[in-house]
N, CA, C and O atoms as CSV, one atom per row, in Angstrom:
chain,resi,resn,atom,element,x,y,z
A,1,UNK,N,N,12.825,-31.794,-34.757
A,1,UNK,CA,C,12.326,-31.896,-36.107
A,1,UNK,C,C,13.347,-31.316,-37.070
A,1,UNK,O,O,13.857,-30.196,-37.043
A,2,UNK,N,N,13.533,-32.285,-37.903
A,2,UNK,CA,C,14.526,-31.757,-39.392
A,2,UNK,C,C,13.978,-30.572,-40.015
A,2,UNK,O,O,12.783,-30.284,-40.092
A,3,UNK,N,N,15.200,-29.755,-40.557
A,3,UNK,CA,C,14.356,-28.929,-41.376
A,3,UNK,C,C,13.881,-29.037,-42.809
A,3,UNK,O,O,14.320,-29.977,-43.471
A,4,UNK,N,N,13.083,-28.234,-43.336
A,4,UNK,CA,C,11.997,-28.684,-44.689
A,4,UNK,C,C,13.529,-28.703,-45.809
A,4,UNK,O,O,14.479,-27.930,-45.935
A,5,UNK,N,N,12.992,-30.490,-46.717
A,5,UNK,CA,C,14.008,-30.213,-48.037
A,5,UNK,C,C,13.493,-29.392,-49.056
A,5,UNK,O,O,14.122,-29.155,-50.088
A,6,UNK,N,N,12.385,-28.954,-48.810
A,6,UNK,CA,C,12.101,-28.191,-50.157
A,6,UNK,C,C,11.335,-29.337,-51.454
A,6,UNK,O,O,10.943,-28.861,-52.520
A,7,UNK,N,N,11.243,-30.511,-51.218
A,7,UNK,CA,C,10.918,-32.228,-51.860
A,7,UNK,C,C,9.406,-31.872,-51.788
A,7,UNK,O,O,9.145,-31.610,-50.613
A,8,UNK,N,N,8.465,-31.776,-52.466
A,8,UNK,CA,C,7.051,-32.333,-52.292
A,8,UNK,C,C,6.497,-33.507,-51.425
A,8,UNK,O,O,5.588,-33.494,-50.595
A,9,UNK,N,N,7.441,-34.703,-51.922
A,9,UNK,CA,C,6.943,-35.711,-51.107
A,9,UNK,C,C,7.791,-36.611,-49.612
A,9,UNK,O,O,8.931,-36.162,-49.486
A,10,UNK,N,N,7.614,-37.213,-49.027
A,10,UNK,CA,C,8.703,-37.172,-48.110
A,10,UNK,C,C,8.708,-36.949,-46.777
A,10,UNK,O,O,7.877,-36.055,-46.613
A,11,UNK,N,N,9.125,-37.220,-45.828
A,11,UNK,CA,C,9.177,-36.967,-44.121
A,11,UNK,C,C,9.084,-35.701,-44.278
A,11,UNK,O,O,7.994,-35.148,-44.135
A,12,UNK,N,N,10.420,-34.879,-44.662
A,12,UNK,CA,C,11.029,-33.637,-44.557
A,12,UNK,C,C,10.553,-32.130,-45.821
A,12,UNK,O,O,11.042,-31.041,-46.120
A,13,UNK,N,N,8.936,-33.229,-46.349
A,13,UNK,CA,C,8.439,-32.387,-47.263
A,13,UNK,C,C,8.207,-31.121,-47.101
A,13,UNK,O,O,7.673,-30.876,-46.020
A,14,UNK,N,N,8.423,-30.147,-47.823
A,14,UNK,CA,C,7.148,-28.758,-47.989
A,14,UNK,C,C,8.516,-27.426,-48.611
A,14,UNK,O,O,9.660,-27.452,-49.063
A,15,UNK,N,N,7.798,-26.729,-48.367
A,15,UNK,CA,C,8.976,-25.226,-48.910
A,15,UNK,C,C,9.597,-24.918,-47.870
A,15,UNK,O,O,9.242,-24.917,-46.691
A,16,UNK,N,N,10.702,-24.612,-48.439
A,16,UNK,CA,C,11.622,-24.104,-47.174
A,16,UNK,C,C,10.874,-22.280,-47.196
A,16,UNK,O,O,10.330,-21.520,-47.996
A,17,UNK,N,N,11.228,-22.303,-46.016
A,17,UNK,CA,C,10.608,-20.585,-45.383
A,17,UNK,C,C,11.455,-20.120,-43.995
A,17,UNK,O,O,11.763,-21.130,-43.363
A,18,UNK,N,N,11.791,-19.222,-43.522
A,18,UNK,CA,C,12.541,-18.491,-42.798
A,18,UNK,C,C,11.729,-18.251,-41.902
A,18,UNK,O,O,10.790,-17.507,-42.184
A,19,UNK,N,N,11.835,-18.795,-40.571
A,19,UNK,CA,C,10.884,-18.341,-39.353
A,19,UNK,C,C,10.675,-16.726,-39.147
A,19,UNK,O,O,11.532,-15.961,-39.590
A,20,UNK,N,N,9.551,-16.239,-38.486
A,20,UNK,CA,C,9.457,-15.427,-38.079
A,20,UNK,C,C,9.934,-14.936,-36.533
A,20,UNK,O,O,9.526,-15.480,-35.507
A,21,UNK,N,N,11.162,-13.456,-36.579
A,21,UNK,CA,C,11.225,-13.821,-34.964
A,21,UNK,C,C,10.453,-13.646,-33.866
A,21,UNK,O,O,9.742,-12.641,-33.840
A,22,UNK,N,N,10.430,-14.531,-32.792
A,22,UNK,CA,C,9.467,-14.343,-32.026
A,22,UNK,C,C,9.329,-13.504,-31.142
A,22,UNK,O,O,10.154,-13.795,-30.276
A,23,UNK,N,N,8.601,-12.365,-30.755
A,23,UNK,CA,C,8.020,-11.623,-29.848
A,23,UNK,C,C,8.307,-12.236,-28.599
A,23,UNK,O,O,8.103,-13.412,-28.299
A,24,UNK,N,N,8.987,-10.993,-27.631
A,24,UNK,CA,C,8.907,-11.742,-25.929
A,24,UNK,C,C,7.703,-11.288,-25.675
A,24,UNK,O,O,7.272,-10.159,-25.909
A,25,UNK,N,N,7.050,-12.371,-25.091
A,25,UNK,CA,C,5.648,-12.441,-24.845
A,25,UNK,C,C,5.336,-10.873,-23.749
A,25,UNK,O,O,6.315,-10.137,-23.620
A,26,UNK,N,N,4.517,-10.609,-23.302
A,26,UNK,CA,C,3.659,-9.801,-21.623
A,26,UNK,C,C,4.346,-10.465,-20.872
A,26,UNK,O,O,5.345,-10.031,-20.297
A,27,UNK,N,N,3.820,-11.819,-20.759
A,27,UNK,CA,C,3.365,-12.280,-19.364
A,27,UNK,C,C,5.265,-12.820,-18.509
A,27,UNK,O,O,5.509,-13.360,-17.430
A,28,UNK,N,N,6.199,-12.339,-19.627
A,28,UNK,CA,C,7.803,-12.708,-19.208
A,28,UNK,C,C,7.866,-11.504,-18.629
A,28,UNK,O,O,8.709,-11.713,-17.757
A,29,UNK,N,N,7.381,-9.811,-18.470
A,29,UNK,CA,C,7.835,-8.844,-17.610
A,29,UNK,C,C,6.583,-8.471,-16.567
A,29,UNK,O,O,6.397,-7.319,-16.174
A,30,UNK,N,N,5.612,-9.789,-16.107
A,30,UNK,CA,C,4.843,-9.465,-15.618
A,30,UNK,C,C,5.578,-9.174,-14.149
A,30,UNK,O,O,6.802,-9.296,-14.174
A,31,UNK,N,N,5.145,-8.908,-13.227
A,31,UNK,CA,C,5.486,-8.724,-11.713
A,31,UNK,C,C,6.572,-7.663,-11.581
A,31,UNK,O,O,7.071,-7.047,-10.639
A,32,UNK,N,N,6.709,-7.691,-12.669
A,32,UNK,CA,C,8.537,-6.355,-12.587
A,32,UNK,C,C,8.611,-5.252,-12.371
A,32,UNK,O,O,9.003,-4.638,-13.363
A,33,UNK,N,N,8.403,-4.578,-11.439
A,33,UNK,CA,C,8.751,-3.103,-11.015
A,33,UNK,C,C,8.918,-2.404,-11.774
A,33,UNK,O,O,9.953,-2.723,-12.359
A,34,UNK,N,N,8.232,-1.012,-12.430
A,34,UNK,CA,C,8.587,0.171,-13.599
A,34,UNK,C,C,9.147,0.910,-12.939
A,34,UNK,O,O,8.945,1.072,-11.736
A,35,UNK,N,N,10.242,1.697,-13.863
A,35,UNK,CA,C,10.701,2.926,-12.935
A,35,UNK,C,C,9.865,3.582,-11.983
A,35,UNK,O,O,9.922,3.723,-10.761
A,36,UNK,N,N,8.601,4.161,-13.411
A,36,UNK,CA,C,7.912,5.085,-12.649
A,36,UNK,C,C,6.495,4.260,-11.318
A,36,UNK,O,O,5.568,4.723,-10.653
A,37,UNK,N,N,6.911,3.311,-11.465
A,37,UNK,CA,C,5.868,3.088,-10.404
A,37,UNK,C,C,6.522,3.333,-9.107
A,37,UNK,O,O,6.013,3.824,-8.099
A,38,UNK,N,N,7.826,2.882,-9.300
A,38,UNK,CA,C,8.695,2.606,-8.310
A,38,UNK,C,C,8.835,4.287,-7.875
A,38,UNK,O,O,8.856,4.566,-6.676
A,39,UNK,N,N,8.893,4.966,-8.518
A,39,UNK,CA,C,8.964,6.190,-7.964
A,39,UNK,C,C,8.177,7.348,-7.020
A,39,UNK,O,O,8.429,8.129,-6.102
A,40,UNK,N,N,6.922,6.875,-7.971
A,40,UNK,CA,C,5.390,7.001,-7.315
A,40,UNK,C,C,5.381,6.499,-5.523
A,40,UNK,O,O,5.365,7.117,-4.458
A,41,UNK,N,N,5.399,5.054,-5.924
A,41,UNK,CA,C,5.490,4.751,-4.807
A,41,UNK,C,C,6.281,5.436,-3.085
A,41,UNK,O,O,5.873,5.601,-1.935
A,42,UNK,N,N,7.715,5.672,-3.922
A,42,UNK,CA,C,8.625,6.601,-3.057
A,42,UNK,C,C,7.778,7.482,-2.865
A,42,UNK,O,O,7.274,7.384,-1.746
A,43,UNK,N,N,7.283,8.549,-3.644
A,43,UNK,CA,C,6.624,9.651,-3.387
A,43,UNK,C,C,5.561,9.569,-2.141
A,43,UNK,O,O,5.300,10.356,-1.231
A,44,UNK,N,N,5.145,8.491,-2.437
A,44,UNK,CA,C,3.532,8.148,-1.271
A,44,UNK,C,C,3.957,8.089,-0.074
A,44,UNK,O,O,3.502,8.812,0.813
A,45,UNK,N,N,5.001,7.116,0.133
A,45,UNK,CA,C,5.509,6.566,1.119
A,45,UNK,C,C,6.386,7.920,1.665
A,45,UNK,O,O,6.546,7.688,2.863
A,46,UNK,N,N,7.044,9.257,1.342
A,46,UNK,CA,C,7.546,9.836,1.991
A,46,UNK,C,C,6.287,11.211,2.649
A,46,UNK,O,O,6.307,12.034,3.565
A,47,UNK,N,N,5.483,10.885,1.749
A,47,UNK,CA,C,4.184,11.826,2.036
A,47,UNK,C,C,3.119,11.592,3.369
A,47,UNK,O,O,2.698,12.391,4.205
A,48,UNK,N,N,2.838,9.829,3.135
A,48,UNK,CA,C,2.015,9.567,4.030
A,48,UNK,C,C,2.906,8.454,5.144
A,48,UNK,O,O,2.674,8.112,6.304
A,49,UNK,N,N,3.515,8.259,4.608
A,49,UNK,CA,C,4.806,7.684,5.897
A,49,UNK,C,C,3.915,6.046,5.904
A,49,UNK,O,O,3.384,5.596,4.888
A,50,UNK,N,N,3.908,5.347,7.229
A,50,UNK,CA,C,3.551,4.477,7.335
A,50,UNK,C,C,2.349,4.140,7.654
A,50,UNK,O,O,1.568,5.035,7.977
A,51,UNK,N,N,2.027,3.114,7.641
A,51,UNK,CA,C,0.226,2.534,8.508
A,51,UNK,C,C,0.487,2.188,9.569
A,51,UNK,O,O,1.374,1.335,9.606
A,52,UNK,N,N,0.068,2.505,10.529
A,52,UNK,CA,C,0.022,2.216,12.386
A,52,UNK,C,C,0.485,0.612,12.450
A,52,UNK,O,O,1.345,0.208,13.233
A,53,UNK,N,N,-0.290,-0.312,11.411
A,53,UNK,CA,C,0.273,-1.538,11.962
A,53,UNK,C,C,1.658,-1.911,11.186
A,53,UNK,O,O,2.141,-3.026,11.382
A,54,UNK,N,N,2.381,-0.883,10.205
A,54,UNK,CA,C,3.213,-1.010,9.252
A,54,UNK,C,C,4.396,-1.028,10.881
A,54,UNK,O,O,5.078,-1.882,11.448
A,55,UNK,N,N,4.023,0.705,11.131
A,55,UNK,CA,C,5.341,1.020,12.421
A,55,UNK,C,C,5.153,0.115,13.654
A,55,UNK,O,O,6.209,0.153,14.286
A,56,UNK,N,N,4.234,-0.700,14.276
A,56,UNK,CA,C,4.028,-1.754,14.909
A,56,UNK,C,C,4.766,-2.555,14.718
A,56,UNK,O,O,5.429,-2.994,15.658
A,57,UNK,N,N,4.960,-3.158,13.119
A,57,UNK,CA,C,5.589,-4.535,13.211
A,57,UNK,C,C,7.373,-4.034,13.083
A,57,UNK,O,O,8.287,-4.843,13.241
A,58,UNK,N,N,7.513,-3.059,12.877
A,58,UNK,CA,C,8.556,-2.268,12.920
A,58,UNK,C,C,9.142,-2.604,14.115
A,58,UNK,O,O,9.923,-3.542,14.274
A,59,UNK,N,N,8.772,-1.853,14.934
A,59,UNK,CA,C,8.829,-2.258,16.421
A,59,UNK,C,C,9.040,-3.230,16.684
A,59,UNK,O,O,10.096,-3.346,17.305
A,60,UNK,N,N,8.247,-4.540,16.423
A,60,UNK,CA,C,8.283,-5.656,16.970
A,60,UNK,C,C,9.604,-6.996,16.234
A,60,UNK,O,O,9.948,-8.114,16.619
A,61,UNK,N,N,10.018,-6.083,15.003
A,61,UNK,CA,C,11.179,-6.520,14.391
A,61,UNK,C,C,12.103,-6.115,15.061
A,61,UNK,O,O,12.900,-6.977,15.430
A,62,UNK,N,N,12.366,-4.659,15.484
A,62,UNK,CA,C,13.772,-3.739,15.625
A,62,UNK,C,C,14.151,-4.831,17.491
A,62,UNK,O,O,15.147,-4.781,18.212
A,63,UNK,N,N,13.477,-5.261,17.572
A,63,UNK,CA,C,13.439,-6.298,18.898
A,63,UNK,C,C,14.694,-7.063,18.987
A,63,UNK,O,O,15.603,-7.055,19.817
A,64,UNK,N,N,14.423,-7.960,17.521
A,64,UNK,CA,C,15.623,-8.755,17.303
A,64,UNK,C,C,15.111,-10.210,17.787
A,64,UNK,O,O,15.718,-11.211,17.406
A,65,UNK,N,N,14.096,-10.301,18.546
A,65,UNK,CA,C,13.471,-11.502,19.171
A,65,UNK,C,C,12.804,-12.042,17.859
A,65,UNK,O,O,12.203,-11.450,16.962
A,66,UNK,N,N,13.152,-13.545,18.072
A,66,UNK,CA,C,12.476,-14.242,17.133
A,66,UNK,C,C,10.959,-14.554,16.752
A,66,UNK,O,O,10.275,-14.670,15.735
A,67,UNK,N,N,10.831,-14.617,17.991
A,67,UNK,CA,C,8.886,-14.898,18.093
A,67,UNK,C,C,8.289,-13.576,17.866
A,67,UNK,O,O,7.152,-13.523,17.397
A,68,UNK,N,N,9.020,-12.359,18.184
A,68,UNK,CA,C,8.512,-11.318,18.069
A,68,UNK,C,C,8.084,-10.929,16.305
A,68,UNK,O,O,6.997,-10.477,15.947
A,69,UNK,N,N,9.021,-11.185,15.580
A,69,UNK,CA,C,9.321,-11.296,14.348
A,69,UNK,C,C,8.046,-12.317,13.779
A,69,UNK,O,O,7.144,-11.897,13.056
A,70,UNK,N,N,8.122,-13.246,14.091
A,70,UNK,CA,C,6.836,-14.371,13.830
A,70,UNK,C,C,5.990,-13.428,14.144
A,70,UNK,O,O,5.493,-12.889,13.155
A,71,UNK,N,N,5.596,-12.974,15.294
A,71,UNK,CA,C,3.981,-12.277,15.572
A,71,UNK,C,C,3.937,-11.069,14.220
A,71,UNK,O,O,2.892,-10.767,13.644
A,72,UNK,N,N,4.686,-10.749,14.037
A,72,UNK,CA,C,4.986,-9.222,12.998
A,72,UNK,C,C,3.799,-9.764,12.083
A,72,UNK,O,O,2.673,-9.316,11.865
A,73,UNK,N,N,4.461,-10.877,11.637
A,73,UNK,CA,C,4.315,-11.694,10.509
A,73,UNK,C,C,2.870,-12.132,10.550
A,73,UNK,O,O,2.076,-11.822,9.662
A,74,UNK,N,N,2.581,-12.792,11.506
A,74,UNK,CA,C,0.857,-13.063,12.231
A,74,UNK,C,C,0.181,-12.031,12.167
A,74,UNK,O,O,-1.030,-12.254,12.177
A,75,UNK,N,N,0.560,-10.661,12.084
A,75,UNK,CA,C,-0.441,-9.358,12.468
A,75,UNK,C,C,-0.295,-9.084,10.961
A,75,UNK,O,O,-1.367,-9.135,10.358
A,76,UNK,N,N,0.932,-8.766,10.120
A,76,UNK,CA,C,0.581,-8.491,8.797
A,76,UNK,C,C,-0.438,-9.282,8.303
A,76,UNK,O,O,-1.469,-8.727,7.922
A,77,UNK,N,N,-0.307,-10.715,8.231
A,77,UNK,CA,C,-1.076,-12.080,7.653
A,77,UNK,C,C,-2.778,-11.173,8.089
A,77,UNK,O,O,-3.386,-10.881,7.059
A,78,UNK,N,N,-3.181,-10.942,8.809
A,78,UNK,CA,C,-4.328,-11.080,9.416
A,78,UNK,C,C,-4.942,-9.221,8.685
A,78,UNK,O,O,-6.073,-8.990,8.257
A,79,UNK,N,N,-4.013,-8.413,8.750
A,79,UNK,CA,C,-4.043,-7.318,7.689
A,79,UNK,C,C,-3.990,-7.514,6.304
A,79,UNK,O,O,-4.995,-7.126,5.709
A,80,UNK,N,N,-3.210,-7.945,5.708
A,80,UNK,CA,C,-2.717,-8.703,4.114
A,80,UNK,C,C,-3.937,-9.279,3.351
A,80,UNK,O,O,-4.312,-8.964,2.222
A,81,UNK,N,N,-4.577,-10.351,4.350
A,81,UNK,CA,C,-4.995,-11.523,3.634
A,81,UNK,C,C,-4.077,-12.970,3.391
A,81,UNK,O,O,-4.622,-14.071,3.311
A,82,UNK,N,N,-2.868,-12.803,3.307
A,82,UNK,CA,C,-1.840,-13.837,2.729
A,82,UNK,C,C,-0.732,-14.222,3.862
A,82,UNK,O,O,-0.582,-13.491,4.841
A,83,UNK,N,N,0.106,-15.517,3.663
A,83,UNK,CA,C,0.964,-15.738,4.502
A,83,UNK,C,C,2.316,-14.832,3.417
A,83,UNK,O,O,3.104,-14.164,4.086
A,84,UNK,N,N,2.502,-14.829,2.149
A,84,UNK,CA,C,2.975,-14.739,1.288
A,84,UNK,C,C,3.114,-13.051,1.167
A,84,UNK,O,O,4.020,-12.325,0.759
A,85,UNK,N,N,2.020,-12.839,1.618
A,85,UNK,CA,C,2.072,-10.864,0.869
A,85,UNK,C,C,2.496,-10.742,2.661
A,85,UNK,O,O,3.042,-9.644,2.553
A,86,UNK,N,N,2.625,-11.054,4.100
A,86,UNK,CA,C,2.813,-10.941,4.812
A,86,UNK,C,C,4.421,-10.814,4.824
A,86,UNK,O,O,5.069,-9.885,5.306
A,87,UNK,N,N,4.862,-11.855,4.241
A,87,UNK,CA,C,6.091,-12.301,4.189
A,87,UNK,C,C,7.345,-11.204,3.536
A,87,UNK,O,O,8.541,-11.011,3.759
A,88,UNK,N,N,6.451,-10.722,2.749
A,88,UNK,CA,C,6.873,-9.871,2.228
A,88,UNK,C,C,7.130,-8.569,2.360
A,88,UNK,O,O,8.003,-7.938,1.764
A,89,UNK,N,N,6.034,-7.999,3.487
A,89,UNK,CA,C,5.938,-6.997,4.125
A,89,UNK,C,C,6.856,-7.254,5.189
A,89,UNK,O,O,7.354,-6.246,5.691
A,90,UNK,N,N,7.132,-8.142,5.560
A,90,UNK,CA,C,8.108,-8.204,6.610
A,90,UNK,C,C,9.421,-7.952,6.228
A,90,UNK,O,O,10.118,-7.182,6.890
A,91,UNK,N,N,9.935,-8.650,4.996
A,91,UNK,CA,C,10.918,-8.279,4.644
A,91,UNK,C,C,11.002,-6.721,3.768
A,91,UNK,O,O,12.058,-6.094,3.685
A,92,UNK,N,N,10.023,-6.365,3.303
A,92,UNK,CA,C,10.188,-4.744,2.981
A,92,UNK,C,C,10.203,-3.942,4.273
A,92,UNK,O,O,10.710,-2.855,3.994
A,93,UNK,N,N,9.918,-3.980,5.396
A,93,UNK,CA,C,10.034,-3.546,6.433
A,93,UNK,C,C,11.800,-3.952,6.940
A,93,UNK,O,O,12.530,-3.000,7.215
A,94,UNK,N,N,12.097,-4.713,6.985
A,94,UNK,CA,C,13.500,-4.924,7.641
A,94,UNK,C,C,14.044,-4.030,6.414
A,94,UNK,O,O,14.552,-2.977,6.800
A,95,UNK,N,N,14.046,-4.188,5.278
A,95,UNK,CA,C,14.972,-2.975,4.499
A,95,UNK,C,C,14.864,-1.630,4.753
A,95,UNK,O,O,15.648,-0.796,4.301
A,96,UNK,N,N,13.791,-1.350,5.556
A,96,UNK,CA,C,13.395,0.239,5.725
A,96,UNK,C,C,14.214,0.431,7.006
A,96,UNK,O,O,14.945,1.407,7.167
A,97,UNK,N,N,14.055,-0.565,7.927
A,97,UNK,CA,C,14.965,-0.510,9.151
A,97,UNK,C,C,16.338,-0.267,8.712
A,97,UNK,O,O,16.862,0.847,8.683
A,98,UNK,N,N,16.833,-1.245,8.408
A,98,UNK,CA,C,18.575,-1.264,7.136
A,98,UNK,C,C,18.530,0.190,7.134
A,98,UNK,O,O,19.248,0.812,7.916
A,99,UNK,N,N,17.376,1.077,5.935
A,99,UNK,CA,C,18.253,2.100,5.383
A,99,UNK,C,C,18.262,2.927,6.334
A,99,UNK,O,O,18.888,3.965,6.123
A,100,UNK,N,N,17.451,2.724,7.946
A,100,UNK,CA,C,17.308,4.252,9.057
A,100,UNK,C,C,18.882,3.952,9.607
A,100,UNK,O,O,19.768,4.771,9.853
A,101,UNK,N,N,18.903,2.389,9.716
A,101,UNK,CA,C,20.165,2.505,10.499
A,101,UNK,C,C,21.323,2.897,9.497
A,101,UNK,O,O,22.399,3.163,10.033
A,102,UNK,N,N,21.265,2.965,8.259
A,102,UNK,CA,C,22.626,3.449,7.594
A,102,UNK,C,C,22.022,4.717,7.571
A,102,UNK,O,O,22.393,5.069,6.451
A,103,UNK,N,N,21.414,5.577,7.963
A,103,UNK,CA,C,21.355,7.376,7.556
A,103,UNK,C,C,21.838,7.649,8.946
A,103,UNK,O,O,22.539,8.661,8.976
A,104,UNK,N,N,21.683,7.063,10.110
A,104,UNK,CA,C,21.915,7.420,11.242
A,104,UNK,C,C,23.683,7.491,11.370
A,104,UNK,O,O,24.212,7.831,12.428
């Protein structure tokens, strides 16, 4: 769309006016990690450590076997609710593995 001539009558009629700028919406930093949640979280997690089926699938990753890895994934799913929030736990779990084997 052209912008306004300022003309009363016309395609390109009306007053010219200067947009207002637009606000980044909520819903563009939804899902995004806050510092402080992220920190919180650390806190919990060094306090109460893991859930029995958290260090389970641990286990059944540090394997290296593929199917084993699938079942991880099958036992989160069936804890979770989701194939998706499973998926995910699996891969936040292999990073926890990552950082034991780099402190070691």
């Amino acid at each position: 769309m052209e912008s306004k001539s300022g003309i009363f009558a016309g395609l390109n009629k009306g007053f010219i006016v200067s947009k207002p700028a637009q606000r980044k919406s909520k819903t563009s930093r939804r899902g995004k990690l806050g510092k402080r949640v992220a920190m919180v979280r650390d806190v919990i997690r060094e306090v109460a450590g893991f859930a029995p089926y958290e260090k389970k699938m641990m286990e059944m990753i540090r394997t290296g076997v593929a199917s084993k890895e699938k079942k991880a994934v099958k036992m989160a799913r069936k804890r979770l609710g989701t194939h998706r929030r499973a998926q995910h736990k699996r891969d936040e779990m292999i990073k926890v593995i990552a950082q034991q084997r780099k402190r070691q």
